[in-house]
MIDREN-353130 format. One record per residue: residue in three letters; x, y, z of N, C-alpha, C, O, CB in turn. Coordinates in steps of 0.05 Angstrom, whole numbers, plus 5000, padded with zeros to 4 digits. Glycine has a CB too. Layout:
MIDREN-353130
ALAXYZXYZXYZXYZXYZ/...
***
This chain:
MIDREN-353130
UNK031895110782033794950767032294720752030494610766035994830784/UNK032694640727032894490715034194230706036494190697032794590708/UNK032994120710034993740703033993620680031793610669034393440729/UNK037193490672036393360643038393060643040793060650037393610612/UNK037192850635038392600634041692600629042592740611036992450614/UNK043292410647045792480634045992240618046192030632048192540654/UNK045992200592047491890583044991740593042691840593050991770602/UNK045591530599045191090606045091110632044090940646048290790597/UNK046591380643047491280674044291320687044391320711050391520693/UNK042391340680039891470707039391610723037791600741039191400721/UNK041491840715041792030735040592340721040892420698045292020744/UNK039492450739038492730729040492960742040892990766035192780740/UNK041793130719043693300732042893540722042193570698046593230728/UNK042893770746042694010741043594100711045894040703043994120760/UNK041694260693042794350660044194560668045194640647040394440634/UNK045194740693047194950703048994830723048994870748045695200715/UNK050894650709052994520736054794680739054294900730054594230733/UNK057894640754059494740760061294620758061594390767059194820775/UNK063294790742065594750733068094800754068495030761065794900710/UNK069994560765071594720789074494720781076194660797071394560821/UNK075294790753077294860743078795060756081195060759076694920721/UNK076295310768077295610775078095570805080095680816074795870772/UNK076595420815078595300839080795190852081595210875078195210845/UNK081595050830084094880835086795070826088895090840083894580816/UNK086295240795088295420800087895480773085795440762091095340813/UNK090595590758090795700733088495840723087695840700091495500717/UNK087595980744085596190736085796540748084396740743082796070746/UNK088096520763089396790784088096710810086696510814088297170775/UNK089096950831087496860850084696760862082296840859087796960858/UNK085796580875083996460887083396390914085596300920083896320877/UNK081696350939080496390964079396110970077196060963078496610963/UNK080795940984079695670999076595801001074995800982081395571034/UNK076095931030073596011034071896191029070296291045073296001048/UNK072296260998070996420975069896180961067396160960072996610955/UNK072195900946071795760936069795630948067495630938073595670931/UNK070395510973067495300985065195450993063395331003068095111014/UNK064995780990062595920994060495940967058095990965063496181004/UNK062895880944062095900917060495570916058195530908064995970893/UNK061695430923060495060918058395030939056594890930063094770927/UNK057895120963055095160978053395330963051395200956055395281007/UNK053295560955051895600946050895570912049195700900052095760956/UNK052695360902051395180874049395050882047195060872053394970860/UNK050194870908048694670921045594850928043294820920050594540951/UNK046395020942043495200956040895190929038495150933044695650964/UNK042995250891042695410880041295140862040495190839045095630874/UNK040994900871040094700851041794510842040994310831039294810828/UNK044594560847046194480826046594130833045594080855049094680827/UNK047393960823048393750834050193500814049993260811046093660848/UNK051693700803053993620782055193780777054393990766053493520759/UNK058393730787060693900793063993760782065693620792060593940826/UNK063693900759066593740738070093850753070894080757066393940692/UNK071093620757073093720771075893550751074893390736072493640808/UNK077893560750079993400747082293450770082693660784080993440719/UNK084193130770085993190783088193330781089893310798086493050789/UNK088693550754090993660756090393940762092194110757092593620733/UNK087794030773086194230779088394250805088494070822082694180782/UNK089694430805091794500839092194270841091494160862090494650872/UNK093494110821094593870836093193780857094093740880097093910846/UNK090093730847088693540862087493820889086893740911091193230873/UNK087493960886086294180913083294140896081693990907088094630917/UNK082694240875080394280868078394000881076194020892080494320836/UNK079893780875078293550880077993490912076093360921079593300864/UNK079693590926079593510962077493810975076493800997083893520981/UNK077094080953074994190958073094060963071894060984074494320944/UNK072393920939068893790930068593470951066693310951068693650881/UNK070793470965071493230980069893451004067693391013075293090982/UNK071093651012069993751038067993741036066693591051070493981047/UNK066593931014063694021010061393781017059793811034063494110977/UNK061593541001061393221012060093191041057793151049064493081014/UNK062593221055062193241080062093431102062893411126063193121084/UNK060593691085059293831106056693911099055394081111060594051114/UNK055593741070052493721060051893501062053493321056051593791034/UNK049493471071047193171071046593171040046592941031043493221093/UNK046193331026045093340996046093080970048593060965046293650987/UNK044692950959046392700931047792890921046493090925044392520903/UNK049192930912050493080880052492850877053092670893052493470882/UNK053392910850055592830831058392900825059193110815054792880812/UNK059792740831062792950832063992740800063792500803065892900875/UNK064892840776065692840757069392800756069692920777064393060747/UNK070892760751073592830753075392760720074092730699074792640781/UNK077392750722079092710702081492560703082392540726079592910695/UNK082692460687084492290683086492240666085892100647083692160684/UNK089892340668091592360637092592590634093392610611089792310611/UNK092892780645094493050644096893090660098693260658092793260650/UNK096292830685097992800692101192710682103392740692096992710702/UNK100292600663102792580648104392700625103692820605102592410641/UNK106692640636109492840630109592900599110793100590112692670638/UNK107892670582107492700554104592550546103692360559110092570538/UNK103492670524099892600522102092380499103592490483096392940506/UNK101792110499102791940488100391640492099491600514105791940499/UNK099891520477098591300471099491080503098191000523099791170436/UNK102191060494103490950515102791020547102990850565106091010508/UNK102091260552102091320573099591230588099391250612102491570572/UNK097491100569095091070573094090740585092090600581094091170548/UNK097690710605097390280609094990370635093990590642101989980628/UNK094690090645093689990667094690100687093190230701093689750668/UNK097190080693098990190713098890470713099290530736101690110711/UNK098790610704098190960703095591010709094791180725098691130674/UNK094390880699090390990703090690900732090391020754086890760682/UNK091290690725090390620759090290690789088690680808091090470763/UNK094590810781095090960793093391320803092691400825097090920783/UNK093291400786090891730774088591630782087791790800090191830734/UNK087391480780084591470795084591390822082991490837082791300784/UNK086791180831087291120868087791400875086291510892090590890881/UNK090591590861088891830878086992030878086392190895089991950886/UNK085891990853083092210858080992050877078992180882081192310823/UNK081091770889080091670899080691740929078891740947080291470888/UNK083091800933083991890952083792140968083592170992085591860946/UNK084092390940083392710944079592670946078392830960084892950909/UNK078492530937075492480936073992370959071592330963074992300915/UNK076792320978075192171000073591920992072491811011073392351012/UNK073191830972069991610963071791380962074191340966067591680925/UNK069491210954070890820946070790830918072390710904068390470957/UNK068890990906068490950882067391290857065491440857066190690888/UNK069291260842068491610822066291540815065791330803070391720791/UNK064391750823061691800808061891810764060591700746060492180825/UNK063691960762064891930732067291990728068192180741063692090712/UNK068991860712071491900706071591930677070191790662073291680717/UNK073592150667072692260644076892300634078192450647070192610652/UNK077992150614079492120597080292500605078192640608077991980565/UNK081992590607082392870602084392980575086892980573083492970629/UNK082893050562083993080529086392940530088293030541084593400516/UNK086392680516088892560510089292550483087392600468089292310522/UNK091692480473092392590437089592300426088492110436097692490419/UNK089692460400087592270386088192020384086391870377087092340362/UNK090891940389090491590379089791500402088991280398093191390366/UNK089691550428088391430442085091320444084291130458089091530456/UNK083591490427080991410413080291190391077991110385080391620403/UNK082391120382083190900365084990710378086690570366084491000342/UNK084490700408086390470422083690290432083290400453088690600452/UNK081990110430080590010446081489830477080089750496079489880429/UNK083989840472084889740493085289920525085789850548087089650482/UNK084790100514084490350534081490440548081090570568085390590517/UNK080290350536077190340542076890140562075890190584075190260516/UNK078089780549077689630559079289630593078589460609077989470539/UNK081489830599081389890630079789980638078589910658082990010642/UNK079190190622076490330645074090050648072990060670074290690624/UNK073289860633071389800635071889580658070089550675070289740610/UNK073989440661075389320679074989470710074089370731078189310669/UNK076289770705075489880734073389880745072989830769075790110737/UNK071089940719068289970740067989730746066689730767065390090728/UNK068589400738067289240742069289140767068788920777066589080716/UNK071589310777072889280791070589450824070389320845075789380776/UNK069589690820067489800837069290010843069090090865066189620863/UNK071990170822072890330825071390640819071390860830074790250816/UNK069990510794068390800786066490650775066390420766069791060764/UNK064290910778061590850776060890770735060090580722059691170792/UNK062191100729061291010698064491210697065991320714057191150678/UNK064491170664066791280653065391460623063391370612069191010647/UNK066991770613067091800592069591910586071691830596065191910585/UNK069392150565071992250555071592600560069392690568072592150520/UNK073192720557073893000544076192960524078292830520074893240567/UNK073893200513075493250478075693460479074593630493074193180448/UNK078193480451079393720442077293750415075893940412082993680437/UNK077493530397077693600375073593400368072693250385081493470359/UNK072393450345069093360347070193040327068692850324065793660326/UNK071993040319073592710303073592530323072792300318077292710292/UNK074792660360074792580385072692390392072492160399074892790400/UNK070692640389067692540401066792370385065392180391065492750404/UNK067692450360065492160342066291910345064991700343065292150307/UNK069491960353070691630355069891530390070191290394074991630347/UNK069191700411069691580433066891490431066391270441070891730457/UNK065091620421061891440425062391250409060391120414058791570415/UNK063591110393063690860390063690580407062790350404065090870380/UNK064890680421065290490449063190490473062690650491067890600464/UNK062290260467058890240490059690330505060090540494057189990503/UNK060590350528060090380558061290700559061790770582061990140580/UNK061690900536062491210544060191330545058791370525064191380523/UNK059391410572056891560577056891750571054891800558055991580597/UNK058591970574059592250573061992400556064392400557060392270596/UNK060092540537062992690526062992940536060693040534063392710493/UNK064693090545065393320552067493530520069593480508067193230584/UNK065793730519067693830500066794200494064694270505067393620471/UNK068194380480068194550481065594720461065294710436070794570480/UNK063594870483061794850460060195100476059595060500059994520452/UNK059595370462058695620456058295790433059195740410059695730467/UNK057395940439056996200424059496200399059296220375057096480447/UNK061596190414064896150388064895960379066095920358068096140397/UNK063495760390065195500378062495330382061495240402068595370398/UNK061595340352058495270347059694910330057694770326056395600319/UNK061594810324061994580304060194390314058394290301065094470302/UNK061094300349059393970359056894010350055593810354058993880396/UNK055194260337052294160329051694090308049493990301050394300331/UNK053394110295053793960263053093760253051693710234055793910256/UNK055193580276053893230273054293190294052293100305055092980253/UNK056493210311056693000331053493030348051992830349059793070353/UNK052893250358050293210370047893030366046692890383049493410368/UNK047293050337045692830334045992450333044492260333044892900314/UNK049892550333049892250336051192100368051591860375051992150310/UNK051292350380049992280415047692270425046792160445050592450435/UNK046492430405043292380418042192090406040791970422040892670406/UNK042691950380042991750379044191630395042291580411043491730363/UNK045791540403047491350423047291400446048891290461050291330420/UNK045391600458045091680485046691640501046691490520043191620495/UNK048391810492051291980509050392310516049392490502054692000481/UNK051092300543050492540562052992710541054992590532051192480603/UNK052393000536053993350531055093450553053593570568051993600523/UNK058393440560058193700584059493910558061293860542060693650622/UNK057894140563058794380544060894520569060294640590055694620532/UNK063094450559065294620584066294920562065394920539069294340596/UNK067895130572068595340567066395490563066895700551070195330549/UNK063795470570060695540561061295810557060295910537057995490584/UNK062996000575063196340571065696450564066596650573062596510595/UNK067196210540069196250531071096440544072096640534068596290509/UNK071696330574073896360583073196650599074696780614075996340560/UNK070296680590069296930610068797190590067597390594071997020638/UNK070297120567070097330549066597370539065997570527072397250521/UNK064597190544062397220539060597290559058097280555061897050529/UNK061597350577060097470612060097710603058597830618061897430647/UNK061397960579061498180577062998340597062598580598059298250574/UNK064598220613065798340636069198420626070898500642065498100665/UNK069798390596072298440599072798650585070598700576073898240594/UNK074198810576075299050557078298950548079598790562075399380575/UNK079299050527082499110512084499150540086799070544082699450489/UNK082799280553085399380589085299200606086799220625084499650613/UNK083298930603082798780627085198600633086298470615080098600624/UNK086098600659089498530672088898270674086598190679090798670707/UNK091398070668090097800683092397680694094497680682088597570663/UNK092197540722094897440731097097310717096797220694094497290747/UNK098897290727100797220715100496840717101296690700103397380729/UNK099396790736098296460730095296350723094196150732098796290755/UNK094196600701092596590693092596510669093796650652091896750698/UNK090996250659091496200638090796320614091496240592090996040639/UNK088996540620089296690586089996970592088697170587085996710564/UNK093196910611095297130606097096920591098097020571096797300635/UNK097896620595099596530588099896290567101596130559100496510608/UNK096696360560096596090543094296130519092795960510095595800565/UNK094196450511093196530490094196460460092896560441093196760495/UNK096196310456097096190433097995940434099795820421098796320422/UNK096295850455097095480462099695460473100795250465097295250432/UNK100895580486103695580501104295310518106395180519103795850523/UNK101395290533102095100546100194820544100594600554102395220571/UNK098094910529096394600519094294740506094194990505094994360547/UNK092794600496090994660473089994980470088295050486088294470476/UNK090895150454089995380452086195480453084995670462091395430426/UNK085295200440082495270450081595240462079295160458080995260445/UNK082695250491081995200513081095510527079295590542084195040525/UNK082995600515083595940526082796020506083596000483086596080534/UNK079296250523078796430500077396330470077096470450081396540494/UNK076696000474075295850458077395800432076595680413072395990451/UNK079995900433080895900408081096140392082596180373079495730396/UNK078996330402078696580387080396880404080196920428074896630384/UNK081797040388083597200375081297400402078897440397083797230331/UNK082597500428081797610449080197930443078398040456084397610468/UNK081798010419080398290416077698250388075798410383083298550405/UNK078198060380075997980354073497880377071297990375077397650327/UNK074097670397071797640418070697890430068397970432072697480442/UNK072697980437070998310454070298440432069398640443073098570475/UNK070098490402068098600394065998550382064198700377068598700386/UNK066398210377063198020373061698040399059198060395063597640367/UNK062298050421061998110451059598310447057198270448064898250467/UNK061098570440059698780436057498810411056699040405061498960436/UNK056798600396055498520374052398440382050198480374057098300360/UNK053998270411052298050413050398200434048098140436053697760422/UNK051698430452049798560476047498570465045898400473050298850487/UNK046798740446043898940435041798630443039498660452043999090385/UNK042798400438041498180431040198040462038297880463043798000414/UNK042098160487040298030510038498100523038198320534041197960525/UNK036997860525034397990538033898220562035798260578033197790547/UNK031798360566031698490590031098370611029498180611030398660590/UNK033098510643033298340662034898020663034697840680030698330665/UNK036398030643039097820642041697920632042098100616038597580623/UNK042997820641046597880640046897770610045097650598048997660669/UNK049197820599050297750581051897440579052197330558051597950577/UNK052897320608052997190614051596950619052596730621053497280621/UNK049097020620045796800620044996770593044196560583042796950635/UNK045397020581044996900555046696710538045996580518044597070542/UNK048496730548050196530533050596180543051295960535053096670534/UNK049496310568048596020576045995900567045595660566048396020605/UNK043596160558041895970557041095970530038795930522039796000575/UNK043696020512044195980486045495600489045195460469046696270474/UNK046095540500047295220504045795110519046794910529050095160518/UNK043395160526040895050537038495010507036394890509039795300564/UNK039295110491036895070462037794790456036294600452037195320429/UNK039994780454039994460449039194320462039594350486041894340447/UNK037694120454037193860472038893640475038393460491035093730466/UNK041093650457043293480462044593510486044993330502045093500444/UNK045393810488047093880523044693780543042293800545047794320533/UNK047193620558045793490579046493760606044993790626047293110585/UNK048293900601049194040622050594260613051494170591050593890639/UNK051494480614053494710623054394660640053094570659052894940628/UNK057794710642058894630672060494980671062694970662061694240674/UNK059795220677060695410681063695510699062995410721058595470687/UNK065095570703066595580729065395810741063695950729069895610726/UNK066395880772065596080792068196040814069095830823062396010806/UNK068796240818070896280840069096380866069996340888073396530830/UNK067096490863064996680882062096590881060596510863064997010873/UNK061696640903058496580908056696760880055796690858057296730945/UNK056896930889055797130867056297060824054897070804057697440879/UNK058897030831058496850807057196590800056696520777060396800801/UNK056696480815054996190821051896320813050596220795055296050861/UNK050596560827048096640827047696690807045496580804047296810840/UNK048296780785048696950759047996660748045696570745051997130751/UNK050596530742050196300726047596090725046595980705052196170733/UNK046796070755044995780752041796030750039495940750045395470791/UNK042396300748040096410738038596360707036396440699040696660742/UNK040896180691040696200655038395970660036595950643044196100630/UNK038495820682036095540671033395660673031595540662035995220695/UNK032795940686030395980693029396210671026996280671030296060725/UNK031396350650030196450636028996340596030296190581031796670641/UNK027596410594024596440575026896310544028696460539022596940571/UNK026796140532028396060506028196240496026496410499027695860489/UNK030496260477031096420472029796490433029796300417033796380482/UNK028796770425026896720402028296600376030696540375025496980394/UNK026396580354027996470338030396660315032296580302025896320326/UNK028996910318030397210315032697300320034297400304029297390328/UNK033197250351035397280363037097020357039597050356034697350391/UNK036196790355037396530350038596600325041096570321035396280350/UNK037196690307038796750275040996920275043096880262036796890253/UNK040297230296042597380297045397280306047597330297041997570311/UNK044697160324047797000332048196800319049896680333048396890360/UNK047696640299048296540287050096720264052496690259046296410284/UNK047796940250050296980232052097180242053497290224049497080203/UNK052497250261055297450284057697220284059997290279053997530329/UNK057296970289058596700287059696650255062096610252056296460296/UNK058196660234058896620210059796780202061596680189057696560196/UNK059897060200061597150196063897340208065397510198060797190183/UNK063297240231065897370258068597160266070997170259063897410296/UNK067296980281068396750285069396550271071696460270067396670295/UNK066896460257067096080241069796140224070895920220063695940211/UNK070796300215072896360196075196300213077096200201072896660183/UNK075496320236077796340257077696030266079795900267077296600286/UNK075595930271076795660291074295490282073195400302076995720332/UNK073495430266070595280261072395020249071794800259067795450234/UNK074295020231075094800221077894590241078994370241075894930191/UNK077794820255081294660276079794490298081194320309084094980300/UNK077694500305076694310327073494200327072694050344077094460354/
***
């Protein structure tokens, strides 16, 4: 494994973290002790930065990474979220009295005194144009509630406006093979302002692991059975935004293109490893074995500049037409 600076904070975090979205729920079934066999062996696997929020199982995802804690001697990083909790993504929703509340209990499901990072969880855009909303978080840490604070974004307007604000270490936002926009600009103007990348949806929803076909079943509280046209919150969340049978055949575009002796899955991870802006991939894993796969992308060879061009134009003219301009 490989480590790369996150942000201001001084911390070196695995460039293959773990995403514990698939744990907490809205991903089909799922296995308490599948799940914590999958987070020991991240840990075994290098890892030691693990993105969680509290509306992940209503807070299960986060009292996982609470166990894990305390049945490893190992440092790692536990990440969380903040703001989905509420009944409407509204400006308003974003007082003192609500954060405060949302972080006492991820403080709570976390077992800790204090969040290693607390991260805004896509809230509507005017809250990026509220400075007064910043200025709680900055209050908390100086309160010794959380360590550092950033955001997750929906949209790259998001990201440009939340690095404005000194003390956002971290932007988290949606960024692969589909959804190529954050390298446009925002990247270089985090790497300017040295703000840590978490690239979340890295295998667009799994559709880039090559593991799915036109027949592939998905639970019924699976979110890309039920939230393939934004049904229930940001459509590009699910499936990157991109049209499920147009992915499975850029999918099949993109095989001829991976290396030998790697998954299709690694490559797409260690397609978000050429940047030097990503501070991290935060992948999800329900299973150990999925965990192995993934934190295998830090150890293979960059990727050429050949193959770098081919997926580039499989993107321009497959994808960028579908979702390049909405986020």
């Amino acid at each position: 494994m490989h480590y790369r600076s996150l942000g201001r904070t001084g911390w070196k975090v695995s460039e293959i973290s773990f995403g514990a979205w698939a744990i907490g729920g809205a991903w089909g079934n799922v296995n308490d002790a599948e799940s914590l066999a999958a987070l020991h062996a991240a840990l075994d696997g290098g890892v030691n930065f693990f993105d969680t929020a509290d509306v992940y199982g209503d807070g299960h995802s986060e009292r996982l990474l609470a166990k894990l804690k305390k049945e490893r001697k190992e440092t790692f990083y536990i990440a969380t979220k903040a703001g989905r909790r509420l009944p409407q993504q509204t400006l308003a929703g974003y007082s003192r009295k609500n954060l405060t509340a949302f972080i006492n209990r991820s403080l709570k499901n976390l077992n800790t005194e204090a969040i290693d990072l607390l991260q805004l969880h896509c809230p509507s855009t005017d809250v990026f144009y509220a400075p007064e909303v910043f200025g709680i978080l900055d209050d908390l840490v100086k309160a010794g509630k959380l360590r550092h604070y950033g955001v997750s974004v929906e949209k790259v307007e998001e990201a440009l406006k939340a690095i404005e604000y000194p003390n956002v270490q971290t932007v988290q936002i949606v960024f692969n093979m589909f959804r190529q926009r954050p390298a446009d600009l925002f990247f270089a103007e985090a790497q300017r302002r040295q703000v840590g990348i978490l690239a979340r949806v890295p295998l667009a929803s799994g559709l880039l692991s090559g593991k799915m076909s036109r027949h592939h079943h998905f639970a019924k509280d699976d979110h890309r059975n039920f939230n393939r046209h934004g049904e229930a919150f940001d459509r590009g969340e699910t499936f990157s935004g991109v049209d499920f049978a147009t992915g499975l055949k850029t999918v099949e575009a993109l095989r001829p293109l991976v290396p030998r002796g790697a998954s299709l899955a690694q490559f797409a991870l260690r397609w978000i490893l050429e940047f030097p802006a990503v501070t991290c991939a935060i992948p999800g894993a329900k299973r150990p074995d999925q965990v192995t796969e993934n934190i295998a992308a830090s150890d293979l060879k960059p990727l050429s500049r050949p193959t770098l061009k081919k997926i580039n134009a499989l993107y321009e003219r497959d994808i960028k037409p579908l979702v390049h301009q909405y986020w």
